[in-house]
Biopython code that builds the backbone (N, CA, C, O; Angstrom):
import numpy as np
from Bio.PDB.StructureBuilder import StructureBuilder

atoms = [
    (1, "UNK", "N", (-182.274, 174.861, -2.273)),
    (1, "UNK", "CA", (-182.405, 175.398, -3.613)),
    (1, "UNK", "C", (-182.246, 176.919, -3.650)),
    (1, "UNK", "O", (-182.127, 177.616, -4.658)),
    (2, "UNK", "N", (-182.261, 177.221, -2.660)),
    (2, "UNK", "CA", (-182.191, 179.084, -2.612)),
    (2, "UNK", "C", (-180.660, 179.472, -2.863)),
    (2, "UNK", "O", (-180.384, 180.668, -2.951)),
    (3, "UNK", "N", (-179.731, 178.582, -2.974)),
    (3, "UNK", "CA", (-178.486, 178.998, -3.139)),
    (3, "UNK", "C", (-178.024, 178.528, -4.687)),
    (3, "UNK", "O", (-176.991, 179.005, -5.157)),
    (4, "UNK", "N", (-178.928, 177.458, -5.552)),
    (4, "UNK", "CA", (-178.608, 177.368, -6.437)),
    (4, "UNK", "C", (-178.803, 178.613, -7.481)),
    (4, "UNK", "O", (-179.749, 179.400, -7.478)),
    (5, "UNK", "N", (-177.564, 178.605, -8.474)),
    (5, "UNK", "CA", (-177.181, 179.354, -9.042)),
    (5, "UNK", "C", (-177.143, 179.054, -10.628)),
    (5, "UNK", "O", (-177.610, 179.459, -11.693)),
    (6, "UNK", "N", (-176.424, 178.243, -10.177)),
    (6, "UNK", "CA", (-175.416, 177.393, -11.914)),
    (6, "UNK", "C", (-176.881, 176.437, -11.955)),
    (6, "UNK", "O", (-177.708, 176.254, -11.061)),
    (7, "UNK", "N", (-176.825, 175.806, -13.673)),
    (7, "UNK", "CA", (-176.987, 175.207, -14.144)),
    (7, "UNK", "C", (-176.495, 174.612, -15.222)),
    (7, "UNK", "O", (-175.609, 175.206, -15.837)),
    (8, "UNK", "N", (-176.903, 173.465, -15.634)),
    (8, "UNK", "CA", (-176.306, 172.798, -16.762)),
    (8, "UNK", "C", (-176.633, 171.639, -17.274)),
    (8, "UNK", "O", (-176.719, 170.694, -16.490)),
    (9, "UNK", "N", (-176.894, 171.417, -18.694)),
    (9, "UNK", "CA", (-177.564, 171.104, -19.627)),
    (9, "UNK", "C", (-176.427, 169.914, -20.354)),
    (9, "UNK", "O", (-175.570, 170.252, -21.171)),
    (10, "UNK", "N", (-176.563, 168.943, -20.026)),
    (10, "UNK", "CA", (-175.660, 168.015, -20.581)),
    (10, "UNK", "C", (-176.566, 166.903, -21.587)),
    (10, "UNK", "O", (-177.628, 166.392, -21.231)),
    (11, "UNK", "N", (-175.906, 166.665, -22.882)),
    (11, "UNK", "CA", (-176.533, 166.110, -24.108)),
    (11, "UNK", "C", (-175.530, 165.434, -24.808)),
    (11, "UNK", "O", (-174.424, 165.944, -24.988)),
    (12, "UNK", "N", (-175.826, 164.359, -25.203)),
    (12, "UNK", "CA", (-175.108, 163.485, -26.286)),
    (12, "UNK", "C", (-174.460, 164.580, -27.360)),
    (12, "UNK", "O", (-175.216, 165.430, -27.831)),
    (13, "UNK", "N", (-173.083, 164.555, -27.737)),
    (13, "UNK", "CA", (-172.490, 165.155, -28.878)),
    (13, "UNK", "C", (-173.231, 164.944, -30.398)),
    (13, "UNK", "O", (-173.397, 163.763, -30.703)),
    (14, "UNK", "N", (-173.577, 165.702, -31.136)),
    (14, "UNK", "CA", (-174.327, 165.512, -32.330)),
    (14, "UNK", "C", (-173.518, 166.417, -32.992)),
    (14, "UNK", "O", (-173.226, 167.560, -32.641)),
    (15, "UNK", "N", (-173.071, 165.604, -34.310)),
    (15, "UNK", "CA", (-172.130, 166.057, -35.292)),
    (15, "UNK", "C", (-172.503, 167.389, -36.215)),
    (15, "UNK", "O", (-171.877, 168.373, -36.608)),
    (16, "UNK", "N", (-173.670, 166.959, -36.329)),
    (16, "UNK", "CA", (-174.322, 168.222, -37.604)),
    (16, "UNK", "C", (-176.151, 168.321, -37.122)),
    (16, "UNK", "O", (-176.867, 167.951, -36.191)),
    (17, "UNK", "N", (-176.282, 169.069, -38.435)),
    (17, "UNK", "CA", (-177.849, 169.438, -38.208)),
    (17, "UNK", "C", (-178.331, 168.948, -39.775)),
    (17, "UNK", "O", (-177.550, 169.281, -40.667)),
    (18, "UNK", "N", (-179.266, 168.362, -40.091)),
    (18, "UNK", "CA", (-179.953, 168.314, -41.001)),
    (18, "UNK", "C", (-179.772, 169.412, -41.960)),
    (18, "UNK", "O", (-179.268, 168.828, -42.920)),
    (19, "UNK", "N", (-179.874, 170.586, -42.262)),
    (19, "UNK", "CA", (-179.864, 171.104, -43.290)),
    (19, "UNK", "C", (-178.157, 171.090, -43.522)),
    (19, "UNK", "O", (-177.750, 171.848, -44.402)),
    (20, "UNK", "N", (-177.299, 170.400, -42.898)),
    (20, "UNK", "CA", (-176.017, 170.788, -43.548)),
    (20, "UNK", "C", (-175.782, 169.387, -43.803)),
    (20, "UNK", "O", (-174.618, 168.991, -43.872)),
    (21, "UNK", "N", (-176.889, 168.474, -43.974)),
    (21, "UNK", "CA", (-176.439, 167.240, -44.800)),
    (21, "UNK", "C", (-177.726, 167.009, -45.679)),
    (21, "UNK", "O", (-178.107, 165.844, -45.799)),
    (22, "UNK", "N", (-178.301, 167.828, -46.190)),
    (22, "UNK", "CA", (-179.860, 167.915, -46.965)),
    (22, "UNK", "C", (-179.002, 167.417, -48.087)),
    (22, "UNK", "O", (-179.165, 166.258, -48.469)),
    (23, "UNK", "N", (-178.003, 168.268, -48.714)),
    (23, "UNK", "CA", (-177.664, 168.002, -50.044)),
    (23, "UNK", "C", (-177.219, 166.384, -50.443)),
    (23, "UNK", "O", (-177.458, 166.027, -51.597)),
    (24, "UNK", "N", (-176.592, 165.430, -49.527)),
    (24, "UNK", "CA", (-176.260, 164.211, -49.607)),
    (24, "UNK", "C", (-177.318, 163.542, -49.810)),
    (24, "UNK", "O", (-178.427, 163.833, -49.360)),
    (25, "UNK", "N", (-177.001, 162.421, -50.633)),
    (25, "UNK", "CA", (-177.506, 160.981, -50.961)),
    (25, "UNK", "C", (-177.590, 159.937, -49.648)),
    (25, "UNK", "O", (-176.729, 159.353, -48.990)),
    (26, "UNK", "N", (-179.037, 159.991, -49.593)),
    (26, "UNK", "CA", (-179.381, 159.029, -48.389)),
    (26, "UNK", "C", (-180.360, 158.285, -48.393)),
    (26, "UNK", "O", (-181.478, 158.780, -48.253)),
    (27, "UNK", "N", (-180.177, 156.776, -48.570)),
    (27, "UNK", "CA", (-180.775, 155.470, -48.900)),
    (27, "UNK", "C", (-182.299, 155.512, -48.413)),
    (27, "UNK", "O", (-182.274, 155.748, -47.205)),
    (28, "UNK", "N", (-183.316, 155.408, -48.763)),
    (28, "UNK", "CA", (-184.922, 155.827, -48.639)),
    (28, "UNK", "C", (-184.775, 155.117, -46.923)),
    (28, "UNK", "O", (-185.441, 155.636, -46.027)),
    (29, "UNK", "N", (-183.882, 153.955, -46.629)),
    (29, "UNK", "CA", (-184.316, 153.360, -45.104)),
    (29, "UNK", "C", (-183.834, 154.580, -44.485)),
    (29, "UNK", "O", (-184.662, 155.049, -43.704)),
    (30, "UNK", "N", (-182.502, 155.402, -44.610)),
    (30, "UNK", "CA", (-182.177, 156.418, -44.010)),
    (30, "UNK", "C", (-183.452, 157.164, -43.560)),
    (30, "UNK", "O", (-183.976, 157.042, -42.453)),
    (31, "UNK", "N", (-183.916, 158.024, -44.660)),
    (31, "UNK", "CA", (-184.776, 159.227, -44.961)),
    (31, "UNK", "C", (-185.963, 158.572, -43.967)),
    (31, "UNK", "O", (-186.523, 159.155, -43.039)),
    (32, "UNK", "N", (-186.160, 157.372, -44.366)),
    (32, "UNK", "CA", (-187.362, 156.999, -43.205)),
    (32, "UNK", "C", (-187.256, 156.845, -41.850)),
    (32, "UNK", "O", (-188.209, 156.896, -41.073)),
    (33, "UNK", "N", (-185.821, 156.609, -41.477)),
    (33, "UNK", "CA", (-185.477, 156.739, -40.139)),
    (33, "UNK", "C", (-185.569, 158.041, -39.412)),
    (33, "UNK", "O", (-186.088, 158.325, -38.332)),
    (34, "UNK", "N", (-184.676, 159.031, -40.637)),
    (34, "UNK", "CA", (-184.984, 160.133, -39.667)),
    (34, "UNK", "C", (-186.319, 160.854, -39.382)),
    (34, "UNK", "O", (-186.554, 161.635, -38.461)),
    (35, "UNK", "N", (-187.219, 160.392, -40.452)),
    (35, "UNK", "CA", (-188.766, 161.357, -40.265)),
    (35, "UNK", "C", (-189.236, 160.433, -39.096)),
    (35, "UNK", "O", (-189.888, 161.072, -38.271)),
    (36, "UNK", "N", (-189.105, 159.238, -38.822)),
    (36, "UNK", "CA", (-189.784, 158.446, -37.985)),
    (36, "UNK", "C", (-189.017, 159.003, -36.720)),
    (36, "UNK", "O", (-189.714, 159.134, -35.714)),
    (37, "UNK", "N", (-188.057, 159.252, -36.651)),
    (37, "UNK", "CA", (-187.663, 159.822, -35.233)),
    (37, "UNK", "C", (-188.150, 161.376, -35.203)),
    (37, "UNK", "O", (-188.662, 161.790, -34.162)),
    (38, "UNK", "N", (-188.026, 162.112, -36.149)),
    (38, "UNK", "CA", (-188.839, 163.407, -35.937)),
    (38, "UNK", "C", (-190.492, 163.444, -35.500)),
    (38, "UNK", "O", (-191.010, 164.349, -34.846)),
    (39, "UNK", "N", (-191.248, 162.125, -36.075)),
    (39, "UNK", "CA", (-192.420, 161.925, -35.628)),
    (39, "UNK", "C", (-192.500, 161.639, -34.148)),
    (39, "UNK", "O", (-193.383, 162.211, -33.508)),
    (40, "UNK", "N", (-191.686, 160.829, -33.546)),
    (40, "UNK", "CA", (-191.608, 159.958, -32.628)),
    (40, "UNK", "C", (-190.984, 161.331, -31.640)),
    (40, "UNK", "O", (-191.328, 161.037, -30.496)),
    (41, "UNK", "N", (-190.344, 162.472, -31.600)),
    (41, "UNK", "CA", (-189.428, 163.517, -31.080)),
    (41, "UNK", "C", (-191.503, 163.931, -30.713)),
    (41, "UNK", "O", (-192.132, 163.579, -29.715)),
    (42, "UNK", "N", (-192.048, 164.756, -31.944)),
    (42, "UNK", "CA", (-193.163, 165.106, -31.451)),
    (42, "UNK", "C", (-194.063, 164.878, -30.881)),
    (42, "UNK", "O", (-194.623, 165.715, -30.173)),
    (43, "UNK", "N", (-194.647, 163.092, -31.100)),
    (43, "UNK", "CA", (-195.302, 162.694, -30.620)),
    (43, "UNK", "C", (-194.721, 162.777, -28.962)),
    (43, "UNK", "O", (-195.690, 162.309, -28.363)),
    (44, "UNK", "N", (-193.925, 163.035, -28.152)),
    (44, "UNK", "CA", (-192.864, 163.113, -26.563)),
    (44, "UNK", "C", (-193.927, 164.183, -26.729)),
    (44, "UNK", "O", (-195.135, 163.975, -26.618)),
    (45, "UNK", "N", (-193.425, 165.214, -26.975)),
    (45, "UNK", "CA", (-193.146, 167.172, -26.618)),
    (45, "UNK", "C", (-194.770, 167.176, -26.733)),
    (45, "UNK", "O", (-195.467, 167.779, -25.917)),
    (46, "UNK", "N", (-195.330, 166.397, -27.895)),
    (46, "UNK", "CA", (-196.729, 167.095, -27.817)),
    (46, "UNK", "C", (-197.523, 166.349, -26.699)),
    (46, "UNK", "O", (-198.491, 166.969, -26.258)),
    (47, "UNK", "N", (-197.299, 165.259, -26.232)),
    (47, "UNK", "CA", (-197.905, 164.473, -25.137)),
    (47, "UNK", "C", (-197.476, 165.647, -24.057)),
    (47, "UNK", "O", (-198.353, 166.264, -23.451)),
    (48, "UNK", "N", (-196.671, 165.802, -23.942)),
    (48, "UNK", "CA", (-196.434, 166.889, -22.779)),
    (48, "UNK", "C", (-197.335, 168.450, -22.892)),
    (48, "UNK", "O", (-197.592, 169.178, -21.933)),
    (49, "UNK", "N", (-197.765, 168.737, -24.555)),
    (49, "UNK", "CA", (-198.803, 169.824, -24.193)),
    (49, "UNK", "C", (-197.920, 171.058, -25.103)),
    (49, "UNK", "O", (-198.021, 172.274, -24.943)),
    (50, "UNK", "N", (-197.210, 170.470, -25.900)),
    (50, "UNK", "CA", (-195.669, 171.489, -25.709)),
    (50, "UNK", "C", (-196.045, 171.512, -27.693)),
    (50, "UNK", "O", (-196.026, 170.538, -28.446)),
    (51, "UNK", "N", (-196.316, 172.799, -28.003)),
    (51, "UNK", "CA", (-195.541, 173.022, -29.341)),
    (51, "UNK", "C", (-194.501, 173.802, -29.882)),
    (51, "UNK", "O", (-194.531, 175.032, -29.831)),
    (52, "UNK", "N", (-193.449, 173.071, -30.473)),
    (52, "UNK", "CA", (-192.218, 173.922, -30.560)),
    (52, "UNK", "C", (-192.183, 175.259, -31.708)),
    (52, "UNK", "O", (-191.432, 176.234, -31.712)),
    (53, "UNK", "N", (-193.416, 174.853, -32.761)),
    (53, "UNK", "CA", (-193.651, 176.198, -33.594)),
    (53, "UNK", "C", (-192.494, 176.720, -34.400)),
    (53, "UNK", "O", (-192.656, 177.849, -34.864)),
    (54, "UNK", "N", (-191.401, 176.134, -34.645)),
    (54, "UNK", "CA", (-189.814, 176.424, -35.267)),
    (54, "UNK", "C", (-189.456, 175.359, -35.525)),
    (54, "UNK", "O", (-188.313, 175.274, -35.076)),
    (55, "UNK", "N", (-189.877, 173.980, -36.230)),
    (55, "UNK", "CA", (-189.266, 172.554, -36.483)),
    (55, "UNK", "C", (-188.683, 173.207, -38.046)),
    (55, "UNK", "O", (-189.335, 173.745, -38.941)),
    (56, "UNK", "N", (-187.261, 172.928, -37.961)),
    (56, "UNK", "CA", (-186.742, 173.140, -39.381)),
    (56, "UNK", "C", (-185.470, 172.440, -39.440)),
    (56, "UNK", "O", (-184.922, 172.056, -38.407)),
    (57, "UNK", "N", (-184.890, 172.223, -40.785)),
    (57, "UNK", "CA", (-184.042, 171.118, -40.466)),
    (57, "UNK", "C", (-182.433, 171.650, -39.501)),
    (57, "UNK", "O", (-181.572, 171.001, -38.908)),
    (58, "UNK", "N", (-182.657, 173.234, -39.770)),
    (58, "UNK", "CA", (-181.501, 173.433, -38.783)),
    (58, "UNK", "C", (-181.621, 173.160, -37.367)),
    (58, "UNK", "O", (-180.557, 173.026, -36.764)),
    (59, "UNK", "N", (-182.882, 173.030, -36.601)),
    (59, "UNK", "CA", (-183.456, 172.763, -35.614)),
    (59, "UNK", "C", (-183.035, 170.905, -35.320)),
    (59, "UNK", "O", (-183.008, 170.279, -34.261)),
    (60, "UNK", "N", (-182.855, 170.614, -36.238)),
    (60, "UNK", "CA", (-182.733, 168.947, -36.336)),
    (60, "UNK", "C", (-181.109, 168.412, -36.185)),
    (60, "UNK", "O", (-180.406, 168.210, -37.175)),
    (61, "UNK", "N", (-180.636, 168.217, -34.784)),
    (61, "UNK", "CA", (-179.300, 167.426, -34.903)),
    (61, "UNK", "C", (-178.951, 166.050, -35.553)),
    (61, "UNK", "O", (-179.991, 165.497, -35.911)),
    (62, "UNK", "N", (-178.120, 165.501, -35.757)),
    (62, "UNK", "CA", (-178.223, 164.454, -36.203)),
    (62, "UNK", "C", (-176.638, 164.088, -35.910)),
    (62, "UNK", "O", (-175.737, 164.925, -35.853)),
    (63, "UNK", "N", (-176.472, 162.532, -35.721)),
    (63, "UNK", "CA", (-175.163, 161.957, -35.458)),
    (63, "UNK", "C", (-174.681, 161.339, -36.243)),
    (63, "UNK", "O", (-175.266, 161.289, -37.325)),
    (64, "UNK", "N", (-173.579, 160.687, -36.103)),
    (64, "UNK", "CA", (-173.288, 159.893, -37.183)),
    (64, "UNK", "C", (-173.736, 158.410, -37.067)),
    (64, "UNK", "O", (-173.179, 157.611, -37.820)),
    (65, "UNK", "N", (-174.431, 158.076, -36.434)),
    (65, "UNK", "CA", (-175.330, 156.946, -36.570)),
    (65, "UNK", "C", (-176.689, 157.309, -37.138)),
    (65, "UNK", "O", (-177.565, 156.445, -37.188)),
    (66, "UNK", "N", (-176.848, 158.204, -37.450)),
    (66, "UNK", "CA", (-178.320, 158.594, -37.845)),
    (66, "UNK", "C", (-179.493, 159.032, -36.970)),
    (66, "UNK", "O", (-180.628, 159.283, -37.375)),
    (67, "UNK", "N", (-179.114, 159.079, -35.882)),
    (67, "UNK", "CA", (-179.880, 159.343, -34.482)),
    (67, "UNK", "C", (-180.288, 160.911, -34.769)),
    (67, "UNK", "O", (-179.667, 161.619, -35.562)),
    (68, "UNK", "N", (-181.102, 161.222, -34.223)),
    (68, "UNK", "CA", (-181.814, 162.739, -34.734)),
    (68, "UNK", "C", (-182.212, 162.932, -33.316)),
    (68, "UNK", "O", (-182.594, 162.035, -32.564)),
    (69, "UNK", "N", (-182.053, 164.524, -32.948)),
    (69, "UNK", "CA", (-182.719, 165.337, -31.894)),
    (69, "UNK", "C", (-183.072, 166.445, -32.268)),
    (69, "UNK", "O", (-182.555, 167.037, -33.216)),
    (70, "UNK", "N", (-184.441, 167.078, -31.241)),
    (70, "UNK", "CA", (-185.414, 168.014, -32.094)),
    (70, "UNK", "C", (-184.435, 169.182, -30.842)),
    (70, "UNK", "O", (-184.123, 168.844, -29.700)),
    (71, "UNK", "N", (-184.142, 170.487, -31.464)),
    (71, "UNK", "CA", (-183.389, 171.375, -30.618)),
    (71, "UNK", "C", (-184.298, 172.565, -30.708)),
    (71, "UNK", "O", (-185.328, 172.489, -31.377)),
    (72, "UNK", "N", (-183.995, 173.574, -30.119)),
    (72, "UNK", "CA", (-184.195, 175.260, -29.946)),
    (72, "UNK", "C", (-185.735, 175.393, -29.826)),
    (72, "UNK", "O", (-186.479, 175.714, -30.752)),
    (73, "UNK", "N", (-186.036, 175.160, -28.802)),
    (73, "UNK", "CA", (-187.349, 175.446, -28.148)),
    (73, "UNK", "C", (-187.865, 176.815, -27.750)),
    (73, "UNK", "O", (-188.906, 176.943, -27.105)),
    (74, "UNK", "N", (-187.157, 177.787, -28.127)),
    (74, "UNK", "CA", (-187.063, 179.135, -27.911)),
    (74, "UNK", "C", (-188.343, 179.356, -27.906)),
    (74, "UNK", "O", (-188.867, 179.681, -26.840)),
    (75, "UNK", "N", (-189.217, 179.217, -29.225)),
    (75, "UNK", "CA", (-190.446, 179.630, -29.638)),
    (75, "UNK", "C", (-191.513, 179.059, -29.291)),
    (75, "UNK", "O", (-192.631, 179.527, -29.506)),
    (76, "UNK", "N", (-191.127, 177.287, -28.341)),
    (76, "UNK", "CA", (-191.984, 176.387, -27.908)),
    (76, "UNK", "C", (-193.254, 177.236, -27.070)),
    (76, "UNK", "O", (-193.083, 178.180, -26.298)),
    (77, "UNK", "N", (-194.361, 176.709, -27.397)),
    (77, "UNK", "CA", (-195.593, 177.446, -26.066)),
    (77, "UNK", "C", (-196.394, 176.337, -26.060)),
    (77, "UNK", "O", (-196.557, 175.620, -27.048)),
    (78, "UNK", "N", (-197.087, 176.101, -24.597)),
    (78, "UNK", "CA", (-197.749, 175.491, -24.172)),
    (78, "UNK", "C", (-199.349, 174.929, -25.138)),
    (78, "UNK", "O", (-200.081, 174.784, -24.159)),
    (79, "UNK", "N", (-199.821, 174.734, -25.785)),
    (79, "UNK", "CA", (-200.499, 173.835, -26.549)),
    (79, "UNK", "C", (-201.857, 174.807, -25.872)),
    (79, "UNK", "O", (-202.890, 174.970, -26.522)),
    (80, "UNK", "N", (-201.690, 175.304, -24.708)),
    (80, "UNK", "CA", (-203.473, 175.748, -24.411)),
    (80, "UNK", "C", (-203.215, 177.363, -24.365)),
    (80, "UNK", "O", (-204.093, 178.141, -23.990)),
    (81, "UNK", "N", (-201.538, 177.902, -24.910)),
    (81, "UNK", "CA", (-201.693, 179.358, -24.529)),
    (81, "UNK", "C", (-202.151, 179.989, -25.635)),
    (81, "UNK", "O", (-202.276, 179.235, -26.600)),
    (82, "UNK", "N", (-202.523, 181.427, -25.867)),
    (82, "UNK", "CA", (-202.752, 182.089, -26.888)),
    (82, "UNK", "C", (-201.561, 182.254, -27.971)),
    (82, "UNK", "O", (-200.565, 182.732, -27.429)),
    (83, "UNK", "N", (-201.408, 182.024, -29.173)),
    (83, "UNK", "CA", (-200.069, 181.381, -29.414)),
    (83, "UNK", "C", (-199.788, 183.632, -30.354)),
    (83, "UNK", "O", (-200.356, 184.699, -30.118)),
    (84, "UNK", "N", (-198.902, 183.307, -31.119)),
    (84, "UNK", "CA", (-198.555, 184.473, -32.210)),
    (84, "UNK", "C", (-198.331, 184.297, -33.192)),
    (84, "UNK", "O", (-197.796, 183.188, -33.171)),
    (85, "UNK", "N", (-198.371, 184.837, -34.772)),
    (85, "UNK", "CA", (-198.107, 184.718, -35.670)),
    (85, "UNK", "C", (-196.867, 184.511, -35.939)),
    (85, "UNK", "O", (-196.749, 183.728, -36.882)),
    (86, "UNK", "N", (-195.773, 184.919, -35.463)),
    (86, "UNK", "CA", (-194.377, 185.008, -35.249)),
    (86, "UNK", "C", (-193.877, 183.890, -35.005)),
    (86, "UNK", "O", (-194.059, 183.207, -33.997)),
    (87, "UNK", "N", (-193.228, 183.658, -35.917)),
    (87, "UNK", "CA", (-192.342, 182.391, -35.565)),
    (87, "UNK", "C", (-191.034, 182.499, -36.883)),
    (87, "UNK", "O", (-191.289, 182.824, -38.042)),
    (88, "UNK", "N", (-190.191, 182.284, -36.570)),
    (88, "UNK", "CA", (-189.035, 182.547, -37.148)),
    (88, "UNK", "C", (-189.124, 181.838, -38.608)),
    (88, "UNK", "O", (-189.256, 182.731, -39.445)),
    (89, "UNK", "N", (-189.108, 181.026, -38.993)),
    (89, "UNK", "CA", (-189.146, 180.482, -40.264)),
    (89, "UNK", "C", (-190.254, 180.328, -41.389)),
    (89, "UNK", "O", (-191.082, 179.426, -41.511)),
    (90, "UNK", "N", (-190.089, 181.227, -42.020)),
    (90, "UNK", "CA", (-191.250, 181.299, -42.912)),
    (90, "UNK", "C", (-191.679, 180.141, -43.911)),
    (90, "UNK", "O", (-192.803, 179.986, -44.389)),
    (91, "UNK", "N", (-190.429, 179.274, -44.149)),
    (91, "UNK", "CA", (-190.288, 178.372, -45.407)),
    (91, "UNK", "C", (-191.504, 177.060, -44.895)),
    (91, "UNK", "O", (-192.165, 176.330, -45.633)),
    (92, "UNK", "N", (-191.470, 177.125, -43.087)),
    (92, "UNK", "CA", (-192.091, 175.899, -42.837)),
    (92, "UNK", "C", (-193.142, 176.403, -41.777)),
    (92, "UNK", "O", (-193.477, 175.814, -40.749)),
    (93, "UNK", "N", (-193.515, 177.412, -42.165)),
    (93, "UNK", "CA", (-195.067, 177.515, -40.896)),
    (93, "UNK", "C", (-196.150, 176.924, -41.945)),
    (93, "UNK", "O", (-196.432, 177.034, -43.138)),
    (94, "UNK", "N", (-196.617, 176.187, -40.717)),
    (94, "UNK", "CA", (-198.031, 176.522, -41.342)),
    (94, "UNK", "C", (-199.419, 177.045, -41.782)),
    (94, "UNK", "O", (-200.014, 177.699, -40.925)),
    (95, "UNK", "N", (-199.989, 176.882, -42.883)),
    (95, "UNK", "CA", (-200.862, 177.969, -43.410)),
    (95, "UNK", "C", (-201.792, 179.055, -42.006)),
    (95, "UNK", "O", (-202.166, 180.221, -42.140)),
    (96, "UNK", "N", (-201.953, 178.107, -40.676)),
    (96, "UNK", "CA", (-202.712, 179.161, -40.070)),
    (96, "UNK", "C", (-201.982, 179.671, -39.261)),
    (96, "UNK", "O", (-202.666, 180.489, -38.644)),
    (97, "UNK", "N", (-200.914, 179.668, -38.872)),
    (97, "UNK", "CA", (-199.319, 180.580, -38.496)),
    (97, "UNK", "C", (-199.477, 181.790, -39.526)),
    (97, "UNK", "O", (-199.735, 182.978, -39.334)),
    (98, "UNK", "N", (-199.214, 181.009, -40.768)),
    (98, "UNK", "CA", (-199.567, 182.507, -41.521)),
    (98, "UNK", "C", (-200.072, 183.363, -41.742)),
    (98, "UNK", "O", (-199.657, 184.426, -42.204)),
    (99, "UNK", "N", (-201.497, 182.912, -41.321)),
    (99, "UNK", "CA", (-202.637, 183.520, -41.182)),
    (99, "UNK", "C", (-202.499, 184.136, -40.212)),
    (99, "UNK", "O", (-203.218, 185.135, -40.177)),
    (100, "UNK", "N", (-201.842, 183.979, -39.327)),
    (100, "UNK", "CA", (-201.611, 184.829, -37.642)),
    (100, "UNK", "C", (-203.163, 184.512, -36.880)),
    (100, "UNK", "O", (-203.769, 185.210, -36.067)),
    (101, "UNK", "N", (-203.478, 183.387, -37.392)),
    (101, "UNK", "CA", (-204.575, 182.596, -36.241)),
    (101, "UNK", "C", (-204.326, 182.911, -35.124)),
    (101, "UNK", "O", (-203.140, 183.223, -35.023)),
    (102, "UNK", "N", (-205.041, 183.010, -33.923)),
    (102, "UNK", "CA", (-203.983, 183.043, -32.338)),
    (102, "UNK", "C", (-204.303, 182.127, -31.574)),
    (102, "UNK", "O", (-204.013, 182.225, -30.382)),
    (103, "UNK", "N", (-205.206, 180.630, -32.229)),
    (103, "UNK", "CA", (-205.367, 179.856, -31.915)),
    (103, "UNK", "C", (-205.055, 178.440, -32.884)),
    (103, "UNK", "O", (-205.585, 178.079, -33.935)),
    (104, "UNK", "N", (-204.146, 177.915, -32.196)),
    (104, "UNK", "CA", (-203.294, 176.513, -33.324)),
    (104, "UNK", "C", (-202.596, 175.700, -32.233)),
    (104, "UNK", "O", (-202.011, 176.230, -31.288)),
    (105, "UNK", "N", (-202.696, 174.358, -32.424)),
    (105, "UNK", "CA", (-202.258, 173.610, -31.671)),
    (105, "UNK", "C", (-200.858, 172.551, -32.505)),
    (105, "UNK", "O", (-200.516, 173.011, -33.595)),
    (106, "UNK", "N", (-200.203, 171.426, -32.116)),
    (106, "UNK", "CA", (-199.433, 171.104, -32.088)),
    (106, "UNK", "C", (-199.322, 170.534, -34.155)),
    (106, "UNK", "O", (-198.429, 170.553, -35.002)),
    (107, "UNK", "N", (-200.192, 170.281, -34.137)),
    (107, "UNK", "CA", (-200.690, 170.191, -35.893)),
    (107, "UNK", "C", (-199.777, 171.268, -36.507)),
    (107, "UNK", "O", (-199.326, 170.734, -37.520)),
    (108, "UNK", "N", (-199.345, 172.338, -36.423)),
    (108, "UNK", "CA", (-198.338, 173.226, -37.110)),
    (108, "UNK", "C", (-197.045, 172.003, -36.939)),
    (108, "UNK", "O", (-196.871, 171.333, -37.957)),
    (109, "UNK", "N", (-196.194, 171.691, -35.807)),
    (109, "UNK", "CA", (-195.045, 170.882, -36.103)),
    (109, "UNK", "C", (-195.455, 170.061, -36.901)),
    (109, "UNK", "O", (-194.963, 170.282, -38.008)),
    (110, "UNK", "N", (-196.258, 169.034, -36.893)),
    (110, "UNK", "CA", (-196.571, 167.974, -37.973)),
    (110, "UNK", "C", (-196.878, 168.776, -39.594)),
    (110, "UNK", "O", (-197.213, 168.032, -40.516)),
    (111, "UNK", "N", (-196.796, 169.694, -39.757)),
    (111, "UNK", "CA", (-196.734, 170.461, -41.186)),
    (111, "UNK", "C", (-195.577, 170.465, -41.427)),
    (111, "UNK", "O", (-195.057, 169.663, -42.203)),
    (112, "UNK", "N", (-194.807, 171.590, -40.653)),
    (112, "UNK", "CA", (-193.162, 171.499, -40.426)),
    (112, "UNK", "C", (-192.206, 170.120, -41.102)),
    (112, "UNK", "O", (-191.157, 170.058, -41.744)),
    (113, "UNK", "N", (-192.923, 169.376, -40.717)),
    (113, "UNK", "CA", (-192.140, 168.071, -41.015)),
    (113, "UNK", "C", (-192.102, 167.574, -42.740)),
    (113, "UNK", "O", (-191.205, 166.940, -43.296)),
    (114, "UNK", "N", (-193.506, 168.148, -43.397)),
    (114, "UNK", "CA", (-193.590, 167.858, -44.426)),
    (114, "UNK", "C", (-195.025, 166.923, -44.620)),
    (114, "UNK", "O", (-195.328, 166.479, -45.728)),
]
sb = StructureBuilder()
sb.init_structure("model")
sb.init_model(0)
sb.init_chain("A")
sb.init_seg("    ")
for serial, (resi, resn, name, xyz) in enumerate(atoms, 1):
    if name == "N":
        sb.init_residue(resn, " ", resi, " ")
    sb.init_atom(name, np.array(xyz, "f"), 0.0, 1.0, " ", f" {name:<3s}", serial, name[0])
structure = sb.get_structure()
């Protein structure tokens, strides 16, 4: 491992992101599919300890089967660290993000979602 260098990140092709298909008409089984996979995305990441703190629908890939992946973990922190007020999207923090609490656990993504 002392010579590795490269890496690389290989992922299923995903056509778009959620906010660039918000405006379309999509059948209530749709709409329930994709929140149930956004639930089901968090319920993974937060078993692991992990909050991503940036769930927004540009954050949200989606295929043309309807398949959804949660992306850009940039802002993700560990569930037991001291977290920051800062987080890129204002439209979807939640109220104690706003507050610049410095203690919040994975309960902010589940706001995010709606």
């Amino acid at each position: 491992l002392r010579n590795f260098h490269d890496f690389y990140l290989v992922m299923p092709f995903m056509q778009t992101d959620l906010q660039k298909i918000m405006g379309m008409e999509f059948s209530e089984d749709k709409i329930q599919y994709l929140v149930y996979q956004m639930l089901k995305g968090l319920k993974y990441i937060h078993s692991a300890g992990v909050v991503h703190r940036d769930l927004k629908p540009g954050n949200l890939a989606v295929n043309e089967d309807c398949e959804l992946k949660i992306l850009d973990f940039g802002l993700a922190r560990h569930a037991d660290a001291e977290m920051t007020g800062y987080v890129v999207t204002r439209w979807y923090r939640a109220p104690e993000v706003i507050l610049s609490w410095m203690h919040y656990n994975q309960t902010v993504d589940i706001w995010s979602v709606g």
